[in-house]
C-alpha positions in Angstrom: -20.2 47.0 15.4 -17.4 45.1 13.4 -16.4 41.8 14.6 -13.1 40.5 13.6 -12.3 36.6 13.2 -9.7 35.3 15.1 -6.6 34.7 12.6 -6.2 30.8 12.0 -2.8 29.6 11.8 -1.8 27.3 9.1 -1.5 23.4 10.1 2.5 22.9 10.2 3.7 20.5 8.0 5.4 16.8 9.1 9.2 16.9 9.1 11.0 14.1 9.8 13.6 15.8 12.3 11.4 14.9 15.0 10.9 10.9 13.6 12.1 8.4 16.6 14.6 6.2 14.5 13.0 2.8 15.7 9.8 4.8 14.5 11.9 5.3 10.9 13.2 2.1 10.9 9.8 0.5 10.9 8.4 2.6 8.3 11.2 1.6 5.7 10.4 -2.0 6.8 7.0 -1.7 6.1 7.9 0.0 2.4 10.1 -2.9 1.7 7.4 -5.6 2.5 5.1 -3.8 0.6 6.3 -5.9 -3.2 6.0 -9.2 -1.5 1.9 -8.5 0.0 1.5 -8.0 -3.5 3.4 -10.8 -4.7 1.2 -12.8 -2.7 -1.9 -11.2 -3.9 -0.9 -11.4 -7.9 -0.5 -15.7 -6.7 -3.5 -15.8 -4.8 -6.2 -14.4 -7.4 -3.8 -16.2 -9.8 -5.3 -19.5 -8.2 -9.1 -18.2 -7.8 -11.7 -20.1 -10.1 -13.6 -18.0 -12.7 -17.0 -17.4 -11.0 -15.3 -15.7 -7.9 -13.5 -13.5 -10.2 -16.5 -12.8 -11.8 -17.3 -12.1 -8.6 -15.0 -9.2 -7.5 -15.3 -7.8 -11.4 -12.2 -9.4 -13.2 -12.1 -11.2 -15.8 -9.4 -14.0 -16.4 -7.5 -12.2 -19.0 -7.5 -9.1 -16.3 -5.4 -11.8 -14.1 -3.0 -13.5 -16.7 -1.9 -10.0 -17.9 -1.0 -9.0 -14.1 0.8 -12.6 -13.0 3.7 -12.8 -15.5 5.2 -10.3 -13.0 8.2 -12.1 -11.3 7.6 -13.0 -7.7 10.2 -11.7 -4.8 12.1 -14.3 -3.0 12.5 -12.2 -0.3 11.8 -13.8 3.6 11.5 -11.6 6.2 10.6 -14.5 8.9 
């Protein structure tokens, strides 16, 4: 006796046709505070001594290469 698997469908695939806008809206809101987060994390390991960097496995120079970046003056309160 041959048994048969049941055919599997494939997963369908995300559009955004069916994306609420307020839904859409927030999404590109979250994209655009995405630079400043990591502004703010570039300042804040910026300002973190050497032994906690030693820490979390950088090394000072590993900091002062990323920091020249320019910082966003961007305020979304």
């Amino acid at each position: 006796m041959v048994r048969y698997a049941p055919s599997r469908r494939a997963p369908e695939r995300a559009t955004t046709d069916h994306i609420a806008p307020l839904a859409m809206i927030r999404r590109i809101l979250a994209v655009m505070r995405l630079p400043r987060g990591r502004a703010r994390s570039r300042q804040q390991l910026k300002e973190l001594d050497n032994h906690p960097l030693m820490d979390i496995g950088l090394g000072r120079e590993a900091i002062d290469y990323t920091s020249p970046r320019p910082e966003l003056h961007w305020h979304w309160d």
